[in-house]
Each structure stands twice: as C-alpha cells, then as structure tokens.
N, C-alpha and C positions, 0 to 999 in steps of 0.2 A: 646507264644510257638514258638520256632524255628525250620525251616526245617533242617530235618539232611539229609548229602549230604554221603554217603562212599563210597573213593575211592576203583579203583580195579585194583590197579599198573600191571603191567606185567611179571608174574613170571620169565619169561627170563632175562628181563632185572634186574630185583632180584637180580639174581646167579650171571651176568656180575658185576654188583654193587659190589658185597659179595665179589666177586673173586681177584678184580681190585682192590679193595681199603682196604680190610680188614676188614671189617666193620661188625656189628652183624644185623643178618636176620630184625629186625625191624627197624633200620637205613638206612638200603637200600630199604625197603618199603617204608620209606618216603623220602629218597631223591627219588625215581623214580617216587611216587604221584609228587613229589613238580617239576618234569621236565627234572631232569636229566636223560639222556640216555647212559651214557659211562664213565669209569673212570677216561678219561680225563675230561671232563667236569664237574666231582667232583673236581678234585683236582684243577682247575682253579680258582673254585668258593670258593670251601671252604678252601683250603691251602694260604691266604695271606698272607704274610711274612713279607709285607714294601708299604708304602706308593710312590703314584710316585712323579717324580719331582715338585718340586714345581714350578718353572717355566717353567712347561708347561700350565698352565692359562693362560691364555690372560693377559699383564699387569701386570706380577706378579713381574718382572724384573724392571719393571720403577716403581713400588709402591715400592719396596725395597728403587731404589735411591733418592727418592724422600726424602723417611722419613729417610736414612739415612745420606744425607745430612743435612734436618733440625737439627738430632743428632748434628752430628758435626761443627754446625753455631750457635749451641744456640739457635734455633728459641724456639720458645713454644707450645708445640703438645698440640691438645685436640682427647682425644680417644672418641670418640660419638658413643653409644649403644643403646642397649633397654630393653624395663623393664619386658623381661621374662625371663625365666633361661637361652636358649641360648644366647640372649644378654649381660645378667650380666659376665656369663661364657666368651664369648667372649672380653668385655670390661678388666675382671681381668687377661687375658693373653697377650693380647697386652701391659696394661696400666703396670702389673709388670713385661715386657719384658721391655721394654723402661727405666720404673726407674732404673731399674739391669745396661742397659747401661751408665746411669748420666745425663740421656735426661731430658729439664726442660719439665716435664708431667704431665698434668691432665684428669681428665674424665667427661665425663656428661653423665648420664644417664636420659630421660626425664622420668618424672611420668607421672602414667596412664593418669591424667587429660591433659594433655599437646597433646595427642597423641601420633600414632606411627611413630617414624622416624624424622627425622628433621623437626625444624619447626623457623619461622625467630624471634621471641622470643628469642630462645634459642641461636641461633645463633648473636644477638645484646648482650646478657651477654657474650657470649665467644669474639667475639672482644673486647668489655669493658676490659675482664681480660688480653689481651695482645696475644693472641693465633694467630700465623698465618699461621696453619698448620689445617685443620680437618682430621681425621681420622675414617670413619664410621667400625663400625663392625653390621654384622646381621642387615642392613639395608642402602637405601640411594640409591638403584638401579633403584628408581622411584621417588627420591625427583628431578624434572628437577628445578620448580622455585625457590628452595630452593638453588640448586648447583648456580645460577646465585646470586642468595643475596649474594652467600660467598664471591662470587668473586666483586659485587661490594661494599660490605664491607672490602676489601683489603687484603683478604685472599684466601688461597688456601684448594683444597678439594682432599681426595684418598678415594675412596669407595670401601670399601669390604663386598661382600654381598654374598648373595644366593638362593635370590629369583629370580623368572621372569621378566626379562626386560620388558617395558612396549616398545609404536614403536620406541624411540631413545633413547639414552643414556646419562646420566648427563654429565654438564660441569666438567671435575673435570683432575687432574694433570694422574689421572691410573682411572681405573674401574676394580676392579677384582671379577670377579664374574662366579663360570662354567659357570652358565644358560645363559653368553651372547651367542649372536648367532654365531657371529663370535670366538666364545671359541672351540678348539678342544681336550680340556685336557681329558683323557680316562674316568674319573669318574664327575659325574655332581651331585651327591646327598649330598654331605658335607651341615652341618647344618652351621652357621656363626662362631661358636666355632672352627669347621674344617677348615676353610678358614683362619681365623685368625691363626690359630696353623701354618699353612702353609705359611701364612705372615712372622710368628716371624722365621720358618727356613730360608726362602727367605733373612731376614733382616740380616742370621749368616752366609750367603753365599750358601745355600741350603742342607745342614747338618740336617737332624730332629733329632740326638740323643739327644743335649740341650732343644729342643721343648718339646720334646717325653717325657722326663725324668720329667722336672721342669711340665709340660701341660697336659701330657695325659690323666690323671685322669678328667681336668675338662672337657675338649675333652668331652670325653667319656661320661661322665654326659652332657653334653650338647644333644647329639649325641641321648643318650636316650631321654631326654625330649621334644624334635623336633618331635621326631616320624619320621624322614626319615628314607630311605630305611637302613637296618641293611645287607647290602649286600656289597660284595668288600672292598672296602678301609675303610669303616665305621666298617665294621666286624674287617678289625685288629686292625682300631684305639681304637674301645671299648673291643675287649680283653685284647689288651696293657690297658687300661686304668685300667681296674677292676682288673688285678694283681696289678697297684699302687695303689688304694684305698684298696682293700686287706693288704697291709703292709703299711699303709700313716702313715707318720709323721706330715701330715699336718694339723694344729692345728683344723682348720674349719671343715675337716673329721671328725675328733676324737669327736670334738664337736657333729656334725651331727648325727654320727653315734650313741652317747650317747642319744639324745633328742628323737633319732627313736625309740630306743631299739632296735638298730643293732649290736651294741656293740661287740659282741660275735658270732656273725653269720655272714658267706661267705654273701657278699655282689655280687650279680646279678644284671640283668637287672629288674628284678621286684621290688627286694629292692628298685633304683632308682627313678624308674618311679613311684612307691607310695608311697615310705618314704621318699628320698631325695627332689626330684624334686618339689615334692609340697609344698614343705617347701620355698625352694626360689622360686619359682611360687608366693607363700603369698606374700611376700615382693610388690613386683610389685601391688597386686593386691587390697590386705587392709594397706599398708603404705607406703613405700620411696625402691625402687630398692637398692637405696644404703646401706641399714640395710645389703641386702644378700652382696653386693658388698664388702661392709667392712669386712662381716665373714671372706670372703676370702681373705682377706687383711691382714686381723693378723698374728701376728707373738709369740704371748703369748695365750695357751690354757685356762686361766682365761676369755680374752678377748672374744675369739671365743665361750668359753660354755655360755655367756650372751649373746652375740647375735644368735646364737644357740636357746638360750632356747626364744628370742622376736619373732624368725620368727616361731617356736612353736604355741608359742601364737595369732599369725598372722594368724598360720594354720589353729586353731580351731577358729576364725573369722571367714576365709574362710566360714568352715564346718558349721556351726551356721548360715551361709547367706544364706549359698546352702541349707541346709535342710528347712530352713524356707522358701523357694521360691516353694521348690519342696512341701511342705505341703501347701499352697497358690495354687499351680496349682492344686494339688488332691481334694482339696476342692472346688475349680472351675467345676470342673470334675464330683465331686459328683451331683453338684449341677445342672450340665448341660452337660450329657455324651455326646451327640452328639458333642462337643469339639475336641473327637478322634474319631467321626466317618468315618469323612473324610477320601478322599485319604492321605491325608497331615493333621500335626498338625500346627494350627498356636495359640497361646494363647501371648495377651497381658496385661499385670500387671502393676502396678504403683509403679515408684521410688525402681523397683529392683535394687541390685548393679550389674553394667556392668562387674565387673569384675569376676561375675561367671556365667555370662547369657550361655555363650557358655558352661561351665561344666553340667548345666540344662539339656540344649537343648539335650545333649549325654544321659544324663539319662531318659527324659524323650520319646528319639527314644528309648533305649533300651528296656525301659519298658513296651513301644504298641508297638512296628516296623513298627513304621512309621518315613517316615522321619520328621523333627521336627524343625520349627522357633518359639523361644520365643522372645520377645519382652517388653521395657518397654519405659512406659509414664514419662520422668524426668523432667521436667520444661517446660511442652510443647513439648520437644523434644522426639521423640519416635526410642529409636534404639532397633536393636537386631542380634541374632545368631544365624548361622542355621547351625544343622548338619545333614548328610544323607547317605544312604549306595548302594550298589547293583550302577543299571545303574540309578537310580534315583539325575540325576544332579541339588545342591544347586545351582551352579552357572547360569546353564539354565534358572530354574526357580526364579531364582531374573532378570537375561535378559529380560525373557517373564512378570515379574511383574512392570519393569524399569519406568513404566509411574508412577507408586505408589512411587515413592522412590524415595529421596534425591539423595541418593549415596549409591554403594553395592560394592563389591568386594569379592572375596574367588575362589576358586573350585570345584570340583567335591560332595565331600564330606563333604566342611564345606565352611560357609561366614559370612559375617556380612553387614547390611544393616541399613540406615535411612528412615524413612517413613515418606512425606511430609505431613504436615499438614492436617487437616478432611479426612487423603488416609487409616486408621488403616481396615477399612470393607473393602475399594476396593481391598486393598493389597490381603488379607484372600482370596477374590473373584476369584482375578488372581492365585492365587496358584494354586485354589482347579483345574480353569481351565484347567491350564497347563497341571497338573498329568491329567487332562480328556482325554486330545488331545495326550498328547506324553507317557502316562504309564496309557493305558485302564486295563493292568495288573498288579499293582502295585509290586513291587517288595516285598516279603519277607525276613528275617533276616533270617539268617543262620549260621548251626554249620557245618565242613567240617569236615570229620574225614579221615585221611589218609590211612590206610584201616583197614581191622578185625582183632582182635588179636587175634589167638586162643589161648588155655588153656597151650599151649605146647610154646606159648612164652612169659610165665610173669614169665623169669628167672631174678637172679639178673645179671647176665652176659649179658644178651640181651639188657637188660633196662638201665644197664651202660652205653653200647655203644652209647646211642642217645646222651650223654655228648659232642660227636665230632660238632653235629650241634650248638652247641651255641657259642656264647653269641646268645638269641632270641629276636626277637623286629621284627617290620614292615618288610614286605616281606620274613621275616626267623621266622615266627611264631611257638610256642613248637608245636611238634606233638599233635595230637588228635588221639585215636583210638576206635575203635567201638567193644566191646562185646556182644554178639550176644547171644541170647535168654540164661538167666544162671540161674539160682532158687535160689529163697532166702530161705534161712536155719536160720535166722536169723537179729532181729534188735534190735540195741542199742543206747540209748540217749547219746550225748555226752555235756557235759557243760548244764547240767541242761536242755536237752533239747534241745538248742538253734541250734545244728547239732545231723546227724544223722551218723552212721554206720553200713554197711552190711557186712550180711555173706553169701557168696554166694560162690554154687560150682555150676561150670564151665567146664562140661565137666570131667576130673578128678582131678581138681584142685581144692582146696579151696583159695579161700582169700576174705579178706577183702576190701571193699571200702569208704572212707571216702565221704559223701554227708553236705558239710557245708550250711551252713545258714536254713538247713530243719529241720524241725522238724519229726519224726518218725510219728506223726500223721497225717503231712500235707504231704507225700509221696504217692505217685501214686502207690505204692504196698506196700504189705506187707508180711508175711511169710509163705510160701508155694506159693508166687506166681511168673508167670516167670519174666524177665524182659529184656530190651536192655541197654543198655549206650556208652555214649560218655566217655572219661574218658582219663584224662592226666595220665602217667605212670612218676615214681622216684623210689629213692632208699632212705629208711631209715637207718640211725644206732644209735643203740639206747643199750648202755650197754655192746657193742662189738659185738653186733648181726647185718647182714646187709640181711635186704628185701625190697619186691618191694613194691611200695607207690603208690595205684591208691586211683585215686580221680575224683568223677563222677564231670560232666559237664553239663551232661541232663541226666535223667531217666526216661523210657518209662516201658507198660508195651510189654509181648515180641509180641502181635498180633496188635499193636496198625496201624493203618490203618491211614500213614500221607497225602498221597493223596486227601481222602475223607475230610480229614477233613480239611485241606486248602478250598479245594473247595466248601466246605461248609460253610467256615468263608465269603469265597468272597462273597458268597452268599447271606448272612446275613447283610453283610456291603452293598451291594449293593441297595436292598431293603429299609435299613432305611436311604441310601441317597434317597430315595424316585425315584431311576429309575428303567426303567423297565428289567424285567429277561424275560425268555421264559417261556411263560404261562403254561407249564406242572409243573414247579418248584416246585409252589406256593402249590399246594395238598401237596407235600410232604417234605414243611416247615412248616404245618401246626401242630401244638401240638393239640392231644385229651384232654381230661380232664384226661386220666388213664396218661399219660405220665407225665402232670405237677404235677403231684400228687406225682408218683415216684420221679421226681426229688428231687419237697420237701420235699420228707421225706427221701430221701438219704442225706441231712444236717444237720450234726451232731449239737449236740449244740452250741460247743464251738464255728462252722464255718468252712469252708472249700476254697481254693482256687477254682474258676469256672474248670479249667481245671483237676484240681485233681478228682471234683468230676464226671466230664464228663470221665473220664480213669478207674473212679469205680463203675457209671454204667454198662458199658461193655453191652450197650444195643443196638444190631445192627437193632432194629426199628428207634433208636430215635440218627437220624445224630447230628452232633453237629449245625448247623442251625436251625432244629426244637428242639435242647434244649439253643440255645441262644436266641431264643425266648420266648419261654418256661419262662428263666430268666424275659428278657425284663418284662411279663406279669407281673409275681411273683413282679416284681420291682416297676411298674407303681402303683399293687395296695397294695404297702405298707406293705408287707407280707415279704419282703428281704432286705439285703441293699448291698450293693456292694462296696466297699471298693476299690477307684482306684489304690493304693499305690501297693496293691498284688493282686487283682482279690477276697478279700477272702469275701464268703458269707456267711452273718450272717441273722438267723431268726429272725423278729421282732415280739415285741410284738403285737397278735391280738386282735383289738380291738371290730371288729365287722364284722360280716360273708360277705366275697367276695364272688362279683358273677365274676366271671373268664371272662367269656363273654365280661364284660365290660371293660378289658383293651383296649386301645386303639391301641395296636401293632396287640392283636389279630385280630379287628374289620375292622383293615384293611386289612389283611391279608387275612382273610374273602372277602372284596369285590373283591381284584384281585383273585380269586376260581372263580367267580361268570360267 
C-alpha cells in the first residue's frame, strides 16, 4: 500500500494562474502544487520555443573543428556508443550525420559483455581497422586510462557525454559534456542523444533546423528512455520530436510502430517508454545493440519491419527472463518471508541474466516498498542492482557496504555493485545496518495527488486544458487528483474480469472510473459503499462523442484511516526484526482468538489480497498490526498461504485441529506482555 500525499495549492495563487496564462481551473492547480507562483514563471518554464546555442558547452567549438577537419583530410572517424537506447540513438545520429557529409565512418557499439563505455579491446580493433579519430557519444567522461590507450595507440579522442565527471577529465582533443564543472551552458540535463543532436548542429555551423528536422525524433526517444529531467530544453526537444514520429517517414518508425500496435494511435511519452524504448533496450540486452542500430539505419521498410519484428522477439526474451526471476524471487519469499522483512531487500540468485537484474530490483521495490538490491551468483562472480526511493540513498548505502564490494557506482536512486568473494551475508549485514543508523524511519512509497477535484470540475473543457503541460516524463509527471469520499452506485467486470469499472456519483455528478488490473472481487469496496481515489483525468472520443476518461491509481475506502495504519505496519515490522517497541504496544498487538477467527472467516474462497481484506473488516478493535499478526499465526500453522506476488490469501486445506496458542509469532508475543 502507498501513502497518499494531497496537495492544497493556494487558491490565490489559482486565480493569478487562470488569469495570467489562460489556463483551465485544474491546470493551474497543478501548476501552482507543482511550484509555480506567477505567470511569468509559467511561461518561462512551460513556453520553450528553441534550443540554446550549441556552443555554449564547454568544447563544443573545438569538438566541431576537430571532427570537421578529420572530414575534410580523409581521416577515418569511429563514432563509439553504448548499448542502451540512448547510446544506440546517439551513435545513429552522429554516425548518419557524418556519412550524409562523405566522411570515411564507422561505428562501434560495445555489447553488454564487453561493458560500459570504452574499453582497450575495443579500442586495439579500432586502430587494427585504420581509425584515427574516436568519437564517444553517451559515454567516455570517465574512461581516463582508456583516453591514454588512444593516444598511445596513435590516435585521437572527442568525448561527448553526459554524465558526471569523475576528479579530472580524459585526455582527449574536446570534452563536451554540461555536467563538466567548468561548463556554464544554461541547461545541464540532455541525455547523450541531446548532446550528440547538438554536436551535429555545431558540425553545420550551429543552425539546429538540419538537426532538428533529420534528429529530432530520435532525440526525443532517447530523451524519453534516459529518464532525465522532462523540463526546459528536453520539454521542447521531445515535443519537436513527437510531432515527427507523429508523421515519420521513417522506415524504422513505421516498422516500430507496427510491431507495437501503434500503428494508429498518437504516439506520447508513454507509447515510448513502454512500447518503443524497450524494444531497443532488448537489443542491448538479449542480443547485439547493432540489430536496433541497424533498424535505424534502413533505408527500405521491408528491411526495417524484420528487424523490427527480431527486437520484438528480443522483447519477449526480455519479459520470459524478467518474469521468471521475478517468480524465483516470490518463491524464495514464500519459502522464507523474512527476506522482505527488513528495513531493506537484498535477495541473491544464481546465473540471473544481468541484463534485467536492475528491471527486477524496480519491481520488486515497487511491490513491498522497500528499497531493493538483487544480486546474482555467475561464475563465482556475484553482481547486482539496486533501486530506491524517498531520502533512502542506493549510493550511500553501497559507500557504507564498500568494505563488501568489488566496485559499486550509481546514485541516489539506482546503482550497481560487485560483491567480493565469501562477502554475499556481510554485504546483506551492512545494508540492513546502514538503514539502522541513517533511516530509523524507513521511508514509505508514495502516491502525490495535486490537489481534490470536485464534482464541478470533471468537465471536458477543464480536463482538455491539462493537454498544455505535456509532453510528461521525469520532473513533469501527469497530474494526479484526489476524489474525495463518492459512493459507488455501481460495479462492472471488464475483459472477463481481468479489470474493473465504477459507477460512481460524486457529489452531483455521475461518472465512471476505469480500475485496471482489479478484479470487482478483489476491490476494497463495493456497492453502496463510500470510497476515495487517486485518479488520472483524459478525454475520450469515441463515435464523435467526447468525455472525461478517469482512471483510478489507488482506491480506498472513504474512512480509511492511513496514519494508523502505517504506524502499525512499522510496528509489525519492527517486532519480527526481533527489536524492541515500548512495552505498552505489545497488549495491543496482541490478537484474541475472537479476532483471528474473524479474520479467517472474512476469506473468501476463492482468496483475497491481505490489504483488501483488512479494508473489509472495517474493524476499529483489530489495527492492522494485530491483524498482521493474526496473519503471521494463521500462516505459521498451516491454516493460510500467502502468495508474495499479490499479498493474496488463500485458505488451506485443514488437515487436523490447531491449537492457535502454539504459533510461534504468538508465543512470542506473549512473553514481551509479560
């Protein structure tokens, strides 16, 4: 379960919104949640018009002359990338900039085995073939002894990148890169596809309409699949972009979009980031970067629909790896819940593929909220991924584990790590430490809603209007808004079941809400009862008809009491790490026998999610700490099973009369009363 946060913007500053910029009442509700205070400071942010100069980077001017002299001497350029979609993206727009001019050019994309970024391998096959030029995109800002090989290999090096400089900077002819230190160019978040795009105007004399025009599209795809900030110059480079994939003649799109089942539908920021992007993300990941590099190479849509339809195929590799990792971990889990009892998850596996360890590690935070390192055992070698959220830093806590580990690197939010040999427990050890010492109150997952929407604002006119804040992605996330206690009038299965839809009025409103992946059965209310929601707002048209399109996010019921009930999980979790609470607690996590009884007979046959059926007791004796214990007992003696995948609780067969007494949760729980 997630904490829900709703905002409560400032009605003044509303009207000043509404007034200043034109904008419909719930658009200026969420620009003023999301920070803005004045119309000018809308229009700065959200009116981009044009990209700035491109030499204003550091070195963007002497990377130009560099490589366009090599142009016009003949030398032999190699464009050197990387093997995720920003790299690939970045390599196919410098490398078919360069051929367009008659440059003798090639590329090298390293595969995943090889690693990330230069490596002197790679770099003795490129001398071999004559190259005395390198050309990094989306990487190279940190290869220092790499940048020396080039050079005593007889060659020359230009790095364009976009990551964090590490203390000094590669030997190389430029370095361009925002994030150097000494960089004062106004925008610092371009993904490597951005920089590159920027390269190839710098290389036309700093003109972006050639760029723009031939580029933007993959720009923009890249842009998305980075995940950087969707603000400023990213914001116009991916609108500019998604009007040309909108109307692409480009073979690879066309392809792309067919293999999606895009075909026919406006292409966004969501399209991308889960239809396109992970499609060349495959590539990188179960075969050769160059399959996706090629798509986008073609020049014959025959061409492109078969490479198209291989990183498809790649996809669902992918998805076949990940799911089976992620059913390996839940059966781990089942088999040893204390796993995710932790402040932290850490679970180690053998001969996972690395190349979806990190996709894991996302799903299985999302799915307890916790933060989360998975890890696997390949030849001896043990690496892994860590993702995390809130103030809870991956990067800190691989620092504070550092004595465990080869080598780690990431951020805030995400890393990757080596764990030295017999260190697989001490690693786990130091984690759980860390969060001890620096997060006694672990951070929570959370849903943010920008603020309430009353019944009076789910017009089609109002809801149009949020259309101004997009294209959406990182730091320009779609609104969320919060409907506030509404009654269900109605429920309907959708697709066999597999989703649900409400009917619900609101005040004096009716409308409907789309709840995907629920089941009507597995929902937390039902009908005639109240309810809250988070819930994204759109516009349908459908037959010439045009309404608003909500679609719930969370669903509560409407008294549901989130306070208590966090502080009750804390509670729960704290105890079966075996530390101590303050001894009044313990009475009143204690389950009766009338309580656990209730429980289990509040589970239906078929099963129920834990939280569901805790929302449908609605029993203000029995907190959810003394009915996650309650569980626990149920669980120990063989009476339930717990399904870590969804929480959902199935009754087992009884085979012979428990005495309750004797669970072990209880027994303990018992002696701290005493």
């Amino acid at each position: 379960m997630k904490k829900w946060t709703v905002g409560m913007p400032d009605k003044r500053s509303i009207s000043k919104i509404m007034l200043g910029c034109g904008v419909t009442p719930l658009t200026a509700a969420a620009l003023v949640q999301k920070g803005y205070s004045s119309p000018e400071s809308v229009a700065e942010s959200l009116n981009i018009s044009e990209l700035s100069d491109p030499f204003l980077i550091n070195d963007m001017q002497k990377a130009a002359d560099v490589i366009n002299e090599a142009i016009d001497s003949g030398e032999r350029i190699c464009v050197y990338g990387d093997y995720d979609c920003d790299g690939i993206m970045s390599t196919v727009i410098l490398y078919s900039y360069l051929t367009e001019t008659g440059a003798d050019v090639t590329y090298y994309i390293p595969e995943r085995s090889e690693g990330y970024g230069l490596n002197k391998a790679a770099v003795d096959k490129l001398a071999a073939d004559g190259v005395s030029l390198i050309v990094t995109v989306d990487n190279g800002i940190t290869a220092l002894d790499e940048a020396i090989y080039i050079y005593e290999k007889g060659m020359r090096l230009v790095v364009t990148d976009h990551h964090q400089q590490g203390d000094s900077l590669p030997k190389a002819e430029a370095v361009v890169d925002p994030h150097r230190r000494d960089c004062f160019s106004p925008f610092k978040f371009l993904c490597g596809a951005g920089v590159a795009l920027k390269l190839v105007a710098a290389l036309d004399g700093g003109d972006y309409t050639m760029a723009l025009e031939q580029f933007g599209d993959l720009a923009a795809i890249a842009t998305v699949a980075d995940i950087v900030s969707l603000t400023g110059e990213n914001r116009f480079l991916v609108s500019y972009g998604l009007e040309l994939i909108n109307n692409t003649d480009r073979p690879a799109l066309i392809a792309l979009k067919q293999v999606c089942g895009l075909e026919d539908k406006k292409i966004d920021t969501q399209s991308i980031g889960f239809g396109i992007a992970p499609r060349i993300n495959a590539s990188g990941r179960f075969g050769s970067p160059k399959t996706a590099a090629e798509l986008f190479l073609c020049e014959s849509f025959e061409d492109a629909l078969a490479s198209a339809r291989e990183l498809d195929k790649l996809n669902e590799q992918r998805k076949t790896a990940e799911n089976k990792i992620v059913g390996e971990i839940y059966s781990m889990i089942a088999e040893d819940p204390s796993l995710v009892r932790g402040r932290v998850i850490f679970i180690c596996g053998k001969n996972w593929h690395h190349g979806v360890i990190g996709i894991v590690a996302s799903r299985i935070m999302e799915r307890f909220g916790k933060p989360c390192f998975i890890a696997s055992d390949s030849d001896g070698e043990v690496r892994g991924s860590a993702r995390s959220f809130a103030d809870f830093s991956v990067f800190s806590a691989l620092s504070y584990a550092s004595g465990a580990l080869e080598k780690f690197g990431g951020h805030p939010a995400a890393g990757g790590f080596t764990i030295k040999s017999g260190k697989v427990s001490d690693f786990g050890k130091l984690l759980e430490r860390f969060a001890a010492e620096f997060n006694i109150v672990m951070p929570v997952m959370s849903l943010t809603a920008d603020c309430i929407v009353s019944p009076q604002d789910l017009t089609v006119e109002n809801v149009q209007g949020l259309s101004v804040l997009e294209p959406f992605g990182t730091d320009n996330e779609r609104p969320l808004f919060h409907i506030q206690d509404a009654l269900v009038t109605a429920v309907y299965p959708l697709s066999k079941g597999l989703h649900s839809k409400l009917r619900l009025k609101y005040g004096s409103v009716q409308t409907d809400v789309l709840v995907f992946g629920t089941s009507p059965e597995a929902l937390c209310v039902s009908n005639g009862d109240r309810c809250s929601l988070i819930v994204t707002l759109g516009i349908n048209e459908y037959n010439g008809t045009t309404s608003v399109s909500v679609i719930a996010r969370d669903i509560r019921p409407a008294n549901f009491q989130q306070d208590k009930y966090f502080a009750a999980l804390s509670s729960f979790e704290t105890f079966m790490l075996g530390e101590q609470l303050p001894r009044n607690y313990y009475a009143h996590m204690l389950p009766d026998r009338e309580d656990v009884v209730k429980i289990y007979k509040g589970i239906p046959d078929n099963g129920i999610n834990s939280d569901t059926l805790y929302m449908r007791l609605n029993d203000a004796k029995i907190n959810y700490c003394r009915f996650s214990i309650a569980l626990e007992a149920l669980r120990q003696l063989d009476l339930i099973s717990i399904e870590p995948a969804n929480a959902r609780i199935t009754k087992l067969k009884v085979r012979q009369k428990a005495d309750l007494g004797s669970a072990p949760v209880l027994a303990s729980l018992r002696e701290c009363t005493v």
